[in-house]
PyMOL CGO cylinders between C-alpha atoms (Angstrom):
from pymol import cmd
from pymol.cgo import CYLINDER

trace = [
    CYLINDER, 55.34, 56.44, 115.17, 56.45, 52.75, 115.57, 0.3, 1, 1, 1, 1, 1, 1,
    CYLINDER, 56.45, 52.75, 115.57, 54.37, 49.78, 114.27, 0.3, 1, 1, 1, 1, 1, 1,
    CYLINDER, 54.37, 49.78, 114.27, 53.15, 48.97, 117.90, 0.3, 1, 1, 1, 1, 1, 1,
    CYLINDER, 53.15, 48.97, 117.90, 52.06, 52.53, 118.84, 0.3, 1, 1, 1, 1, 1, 1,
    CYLINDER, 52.06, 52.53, 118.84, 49.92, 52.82, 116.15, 0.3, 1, 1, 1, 1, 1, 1,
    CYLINDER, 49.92, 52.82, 116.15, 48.50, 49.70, 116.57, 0.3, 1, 1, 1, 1, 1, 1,
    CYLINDER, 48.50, 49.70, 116.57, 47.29, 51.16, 120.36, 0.3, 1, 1, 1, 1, 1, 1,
    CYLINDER, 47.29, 51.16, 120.36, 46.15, 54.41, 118.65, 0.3, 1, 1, 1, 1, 1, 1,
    CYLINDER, 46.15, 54.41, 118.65, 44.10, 52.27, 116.60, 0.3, 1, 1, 1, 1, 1, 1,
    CYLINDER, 44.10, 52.27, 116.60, 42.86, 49.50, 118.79, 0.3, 1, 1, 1, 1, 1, 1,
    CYLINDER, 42.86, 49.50, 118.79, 42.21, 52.55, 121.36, 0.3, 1, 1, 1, 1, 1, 1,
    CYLINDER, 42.21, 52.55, 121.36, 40.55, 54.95, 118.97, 0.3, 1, 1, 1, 1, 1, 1,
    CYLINDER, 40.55, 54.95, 118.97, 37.89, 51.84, 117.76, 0.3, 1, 1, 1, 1, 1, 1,
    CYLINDER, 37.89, 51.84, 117.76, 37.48, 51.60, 121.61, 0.3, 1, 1, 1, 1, 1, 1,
    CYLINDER, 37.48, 51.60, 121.61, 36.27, 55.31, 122.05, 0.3, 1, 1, 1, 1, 1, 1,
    CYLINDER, 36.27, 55.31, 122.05, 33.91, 54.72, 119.12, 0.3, 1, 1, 1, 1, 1, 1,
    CYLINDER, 33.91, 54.72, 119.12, 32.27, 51.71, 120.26, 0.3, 1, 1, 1, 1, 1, 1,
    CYLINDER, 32.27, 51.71, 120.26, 31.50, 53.33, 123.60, 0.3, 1, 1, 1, 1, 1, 1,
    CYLINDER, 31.50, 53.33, 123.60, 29.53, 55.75, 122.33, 0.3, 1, 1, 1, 1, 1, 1,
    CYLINDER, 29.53, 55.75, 122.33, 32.22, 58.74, 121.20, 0.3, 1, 1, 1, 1, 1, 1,
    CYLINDER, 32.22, 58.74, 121.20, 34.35, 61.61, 122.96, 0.3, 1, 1, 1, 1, 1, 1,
    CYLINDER, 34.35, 61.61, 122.96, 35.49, 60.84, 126.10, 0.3, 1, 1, 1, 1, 1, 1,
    CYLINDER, 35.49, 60.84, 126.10, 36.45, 64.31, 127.58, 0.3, 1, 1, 1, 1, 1, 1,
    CYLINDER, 36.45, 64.31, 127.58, 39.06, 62.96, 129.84, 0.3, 1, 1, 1, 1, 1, 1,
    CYLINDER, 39.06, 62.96, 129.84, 40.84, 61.36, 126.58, 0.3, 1, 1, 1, 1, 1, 1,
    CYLINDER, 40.84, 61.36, 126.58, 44.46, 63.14, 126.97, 0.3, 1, 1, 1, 1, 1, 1,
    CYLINDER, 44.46, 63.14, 126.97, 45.70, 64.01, 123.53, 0.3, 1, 1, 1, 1, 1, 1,
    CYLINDER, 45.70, 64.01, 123.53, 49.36, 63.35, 123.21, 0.3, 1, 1, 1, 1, 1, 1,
    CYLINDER, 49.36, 63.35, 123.21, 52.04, 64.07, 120.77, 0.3, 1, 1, 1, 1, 1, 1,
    CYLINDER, 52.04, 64.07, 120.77, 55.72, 63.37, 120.56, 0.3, 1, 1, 1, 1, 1, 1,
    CYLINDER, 55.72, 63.37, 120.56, 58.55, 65.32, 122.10, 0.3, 1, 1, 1, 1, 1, 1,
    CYLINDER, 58.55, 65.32, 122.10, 61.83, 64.31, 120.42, 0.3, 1, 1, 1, 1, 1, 1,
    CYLINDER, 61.83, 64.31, 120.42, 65.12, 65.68, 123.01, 0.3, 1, 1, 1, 1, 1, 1,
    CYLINDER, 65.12, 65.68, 123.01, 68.31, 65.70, 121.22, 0.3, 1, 1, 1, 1, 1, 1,
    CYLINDER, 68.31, 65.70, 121.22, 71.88, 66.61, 123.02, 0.3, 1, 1, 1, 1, 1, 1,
    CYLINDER, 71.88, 66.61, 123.02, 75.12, 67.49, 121.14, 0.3, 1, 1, 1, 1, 1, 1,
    CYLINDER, 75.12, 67.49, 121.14, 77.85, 67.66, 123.22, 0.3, 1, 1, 1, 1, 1, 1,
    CYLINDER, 77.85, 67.66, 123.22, 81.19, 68.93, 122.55, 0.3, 1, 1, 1, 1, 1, 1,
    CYLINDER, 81.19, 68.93, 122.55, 84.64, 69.87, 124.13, 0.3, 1, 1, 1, 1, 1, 1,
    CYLINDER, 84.64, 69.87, 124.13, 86.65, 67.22, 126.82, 0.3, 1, 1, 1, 1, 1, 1,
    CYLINDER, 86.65, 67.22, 126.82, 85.56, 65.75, 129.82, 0.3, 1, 1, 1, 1, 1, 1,
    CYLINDER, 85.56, 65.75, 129.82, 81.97, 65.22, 128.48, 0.3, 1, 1, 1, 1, 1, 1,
    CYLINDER, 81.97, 65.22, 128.48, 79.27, 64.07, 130.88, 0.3, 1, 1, 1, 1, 1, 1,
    CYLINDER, 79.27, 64.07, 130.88, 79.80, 60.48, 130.70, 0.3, 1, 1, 1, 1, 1, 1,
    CYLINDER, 79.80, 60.48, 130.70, 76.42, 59.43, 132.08, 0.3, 1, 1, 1, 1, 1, 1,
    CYLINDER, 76.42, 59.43, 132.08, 74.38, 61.56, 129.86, 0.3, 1, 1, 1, 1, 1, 1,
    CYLINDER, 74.38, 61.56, 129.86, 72.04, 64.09, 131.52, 0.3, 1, 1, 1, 1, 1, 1,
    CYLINDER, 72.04, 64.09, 131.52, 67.95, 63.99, 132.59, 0.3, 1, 1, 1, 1, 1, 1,
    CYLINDER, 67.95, 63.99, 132.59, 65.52, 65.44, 130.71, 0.3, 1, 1, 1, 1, 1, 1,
    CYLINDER, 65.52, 65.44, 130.71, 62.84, 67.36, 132.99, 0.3, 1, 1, 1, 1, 1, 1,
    CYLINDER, 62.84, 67.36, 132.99, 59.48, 68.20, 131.31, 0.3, 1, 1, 1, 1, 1, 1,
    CYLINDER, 59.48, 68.20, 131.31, 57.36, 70.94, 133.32, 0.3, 1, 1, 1, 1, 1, 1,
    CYLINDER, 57.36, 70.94, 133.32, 59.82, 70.23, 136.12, 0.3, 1, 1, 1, 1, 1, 1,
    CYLINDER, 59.82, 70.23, 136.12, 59.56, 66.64, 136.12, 0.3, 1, 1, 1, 1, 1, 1,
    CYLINDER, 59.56, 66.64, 136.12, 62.27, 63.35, 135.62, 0.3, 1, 1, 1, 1, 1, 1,
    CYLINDER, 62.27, 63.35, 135.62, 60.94, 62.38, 132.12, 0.3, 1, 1, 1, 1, 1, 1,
    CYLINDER, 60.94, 62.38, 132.12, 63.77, 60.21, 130.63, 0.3, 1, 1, 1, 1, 1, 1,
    CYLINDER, 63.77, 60.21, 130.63, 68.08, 60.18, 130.52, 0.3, 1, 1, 1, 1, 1, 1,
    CYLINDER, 68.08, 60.18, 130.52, 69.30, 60.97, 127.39, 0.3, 1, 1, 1, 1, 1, 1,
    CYLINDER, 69.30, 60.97, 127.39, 73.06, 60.17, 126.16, 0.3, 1, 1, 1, 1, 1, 1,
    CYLINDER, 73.06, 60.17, 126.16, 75.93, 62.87, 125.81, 0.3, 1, 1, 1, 1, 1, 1,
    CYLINDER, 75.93, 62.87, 125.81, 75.09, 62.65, 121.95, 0.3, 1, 1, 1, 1, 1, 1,
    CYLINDER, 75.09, 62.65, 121.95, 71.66, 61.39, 121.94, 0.3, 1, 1, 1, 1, 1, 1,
    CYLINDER, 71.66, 61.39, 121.94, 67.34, 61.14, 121.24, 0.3, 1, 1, 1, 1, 1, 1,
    CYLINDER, 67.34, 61.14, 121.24, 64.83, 60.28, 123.13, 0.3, 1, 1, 1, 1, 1, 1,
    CYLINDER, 64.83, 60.28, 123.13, 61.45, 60.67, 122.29, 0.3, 1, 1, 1, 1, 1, 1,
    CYLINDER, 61.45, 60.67, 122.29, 58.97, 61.35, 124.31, 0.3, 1, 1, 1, 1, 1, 1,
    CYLINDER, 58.97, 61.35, 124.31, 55.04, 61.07, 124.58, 0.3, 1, 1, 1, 1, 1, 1,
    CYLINDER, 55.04, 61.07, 124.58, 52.98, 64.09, 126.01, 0.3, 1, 1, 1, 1, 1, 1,
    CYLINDER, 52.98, 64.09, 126.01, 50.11, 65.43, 126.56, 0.3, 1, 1, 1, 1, 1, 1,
    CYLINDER, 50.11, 65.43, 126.56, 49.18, 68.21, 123.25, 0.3, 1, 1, 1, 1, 1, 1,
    CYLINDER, 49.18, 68.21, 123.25, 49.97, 71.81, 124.58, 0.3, 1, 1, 1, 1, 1, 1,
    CYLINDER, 49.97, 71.81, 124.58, 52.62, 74.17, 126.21, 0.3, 1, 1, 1, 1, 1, 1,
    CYLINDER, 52.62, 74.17, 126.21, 55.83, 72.53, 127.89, 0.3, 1, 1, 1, 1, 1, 1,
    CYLINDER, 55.83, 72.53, 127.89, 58.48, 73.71, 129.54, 0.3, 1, 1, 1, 1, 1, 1,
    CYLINDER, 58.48, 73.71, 129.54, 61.76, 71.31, 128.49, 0.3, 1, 1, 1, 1, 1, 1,
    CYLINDER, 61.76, 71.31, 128.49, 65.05, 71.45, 130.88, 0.3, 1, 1, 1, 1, 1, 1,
    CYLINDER, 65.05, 71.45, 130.88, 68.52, 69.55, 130.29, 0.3, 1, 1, 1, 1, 1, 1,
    CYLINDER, 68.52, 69.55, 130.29, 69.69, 68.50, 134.08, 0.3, 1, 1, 1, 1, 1, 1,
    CYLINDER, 69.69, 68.50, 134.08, 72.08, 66.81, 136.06, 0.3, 1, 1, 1, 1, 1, 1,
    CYLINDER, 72.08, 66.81, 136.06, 74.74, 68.43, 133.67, 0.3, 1, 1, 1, 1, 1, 1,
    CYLINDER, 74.74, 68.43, 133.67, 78.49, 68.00, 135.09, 0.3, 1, 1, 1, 1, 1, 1,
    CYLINDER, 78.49, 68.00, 135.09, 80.21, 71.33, 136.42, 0.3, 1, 1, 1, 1, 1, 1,
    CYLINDER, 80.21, 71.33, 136.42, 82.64, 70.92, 133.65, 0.3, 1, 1, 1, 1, 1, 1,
    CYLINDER, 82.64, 70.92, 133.65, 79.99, 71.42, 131.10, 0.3, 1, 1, 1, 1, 1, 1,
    CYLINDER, 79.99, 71.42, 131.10, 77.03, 74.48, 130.29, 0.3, 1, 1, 1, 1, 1, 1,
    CYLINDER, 77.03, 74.48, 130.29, 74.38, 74.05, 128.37, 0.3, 1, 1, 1, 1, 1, 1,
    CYLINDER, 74.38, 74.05, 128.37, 75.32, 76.80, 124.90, 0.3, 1, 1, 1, 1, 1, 1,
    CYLINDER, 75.32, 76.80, 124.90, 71.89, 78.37, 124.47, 0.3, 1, 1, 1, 1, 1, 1,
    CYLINDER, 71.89, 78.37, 124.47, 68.37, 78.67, 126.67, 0.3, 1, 1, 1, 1, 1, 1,
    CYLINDER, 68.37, 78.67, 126.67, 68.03, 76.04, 129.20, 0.3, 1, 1, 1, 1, 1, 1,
    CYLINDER, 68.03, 76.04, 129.20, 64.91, 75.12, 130.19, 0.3, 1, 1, 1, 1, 1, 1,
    CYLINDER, 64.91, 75.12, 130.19, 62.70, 76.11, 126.52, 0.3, 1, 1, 1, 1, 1, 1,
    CYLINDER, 62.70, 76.11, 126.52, 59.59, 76.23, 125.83, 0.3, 1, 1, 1, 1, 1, 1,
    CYLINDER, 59.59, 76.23, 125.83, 57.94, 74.07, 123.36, 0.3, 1, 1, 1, 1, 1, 1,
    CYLINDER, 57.94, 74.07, 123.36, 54.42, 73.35, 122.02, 0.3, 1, 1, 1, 1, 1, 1,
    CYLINDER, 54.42, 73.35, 122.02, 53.15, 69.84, 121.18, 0.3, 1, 1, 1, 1, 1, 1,
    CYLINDER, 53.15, 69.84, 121.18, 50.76, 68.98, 118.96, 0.3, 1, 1, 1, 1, 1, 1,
    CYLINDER, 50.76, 68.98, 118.96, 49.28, 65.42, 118.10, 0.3, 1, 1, 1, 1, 1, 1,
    CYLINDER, 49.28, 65.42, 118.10, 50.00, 65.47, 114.48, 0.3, 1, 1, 1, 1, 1, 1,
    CYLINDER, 50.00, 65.47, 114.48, 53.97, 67.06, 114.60, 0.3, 1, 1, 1, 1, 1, 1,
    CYLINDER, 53.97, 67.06, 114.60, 56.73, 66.07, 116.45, 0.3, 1, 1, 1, 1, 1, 1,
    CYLINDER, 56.73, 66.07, 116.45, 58.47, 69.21, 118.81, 0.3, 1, 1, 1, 1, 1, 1,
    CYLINDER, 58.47, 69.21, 118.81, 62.06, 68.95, 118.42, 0.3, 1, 1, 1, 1, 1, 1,
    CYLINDER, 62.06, 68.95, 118.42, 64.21, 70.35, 121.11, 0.3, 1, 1, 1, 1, 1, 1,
    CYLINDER, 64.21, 70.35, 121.11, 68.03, 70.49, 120.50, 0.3, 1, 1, 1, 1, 1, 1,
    CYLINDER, 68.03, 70.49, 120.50, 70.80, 71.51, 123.04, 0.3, 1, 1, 1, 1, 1, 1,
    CYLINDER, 70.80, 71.51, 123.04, 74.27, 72.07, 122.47, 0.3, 1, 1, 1, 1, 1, 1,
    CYLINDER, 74.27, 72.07, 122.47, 76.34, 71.43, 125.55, 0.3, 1, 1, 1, 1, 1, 1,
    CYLINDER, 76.34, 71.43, 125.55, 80.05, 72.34, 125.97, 0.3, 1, 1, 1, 1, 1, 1,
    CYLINDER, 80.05, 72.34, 125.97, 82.45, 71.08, 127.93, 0.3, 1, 1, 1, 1, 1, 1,
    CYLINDER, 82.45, 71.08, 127.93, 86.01, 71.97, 128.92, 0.3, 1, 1, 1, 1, 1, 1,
    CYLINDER, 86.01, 71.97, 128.92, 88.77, 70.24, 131.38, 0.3, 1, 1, 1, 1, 1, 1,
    CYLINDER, 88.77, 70.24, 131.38, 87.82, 71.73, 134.42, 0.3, 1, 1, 1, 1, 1, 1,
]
cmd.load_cgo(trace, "trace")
């Protein structure tokens, strides 16, 4: 977690406790780290989108992280907008579980060929 994110948790987490303690609409988030490894020729030179439960979340690089914040619990992850030359070597969408105090890591492998 970077220097300025914490800083938020903090400043956010003296907030909560000077109003008087749990909020119950306080969403509990944790961080999703997407990682692609792409292989083969005629790779997917704009990189692909990363769906979480079915929504845009970010565009990740052909060999590339992003990491993501979201809410704690069960989420479905999908590689998209993947070029016809290329398939995704393994499950695509997966299912990951997020907790506040561990970052999920979700890997693909994607293979391309010349067409």
């Amino acid at each position: 977690m970077g220097m300025t994110r914490m800083t938020l948790a903090v400043g956010l987490g003296m907030l909560v406790g000077a109003c008087g303690g749990d909020d119950p609409a306080t969403v509990i988030t944790g961080e999703l780290e997407v990682t692609t490894l792409t292989t083969g020729e005629a790779a997917d030179a704009d990189g692909y989108s990363v769906l979480v439960d079915g929504s845009s979340a970010a565009t990740v690089g052909v060999n590339g992280t992003v990491t993501l914040d979201v809410a704690e619990g069960e989420h479905s992850v999908e590689l998209a907008d993947i070029a016809g030359t290329c398939a995704v070597d393994g499950e695509n969408p997966v299912s990951v579980t997020v907790t506040a105090d561990e970052a999920a890591i979700v890997t693909f492998s994607i293979i391309c060929g010349d067409g």
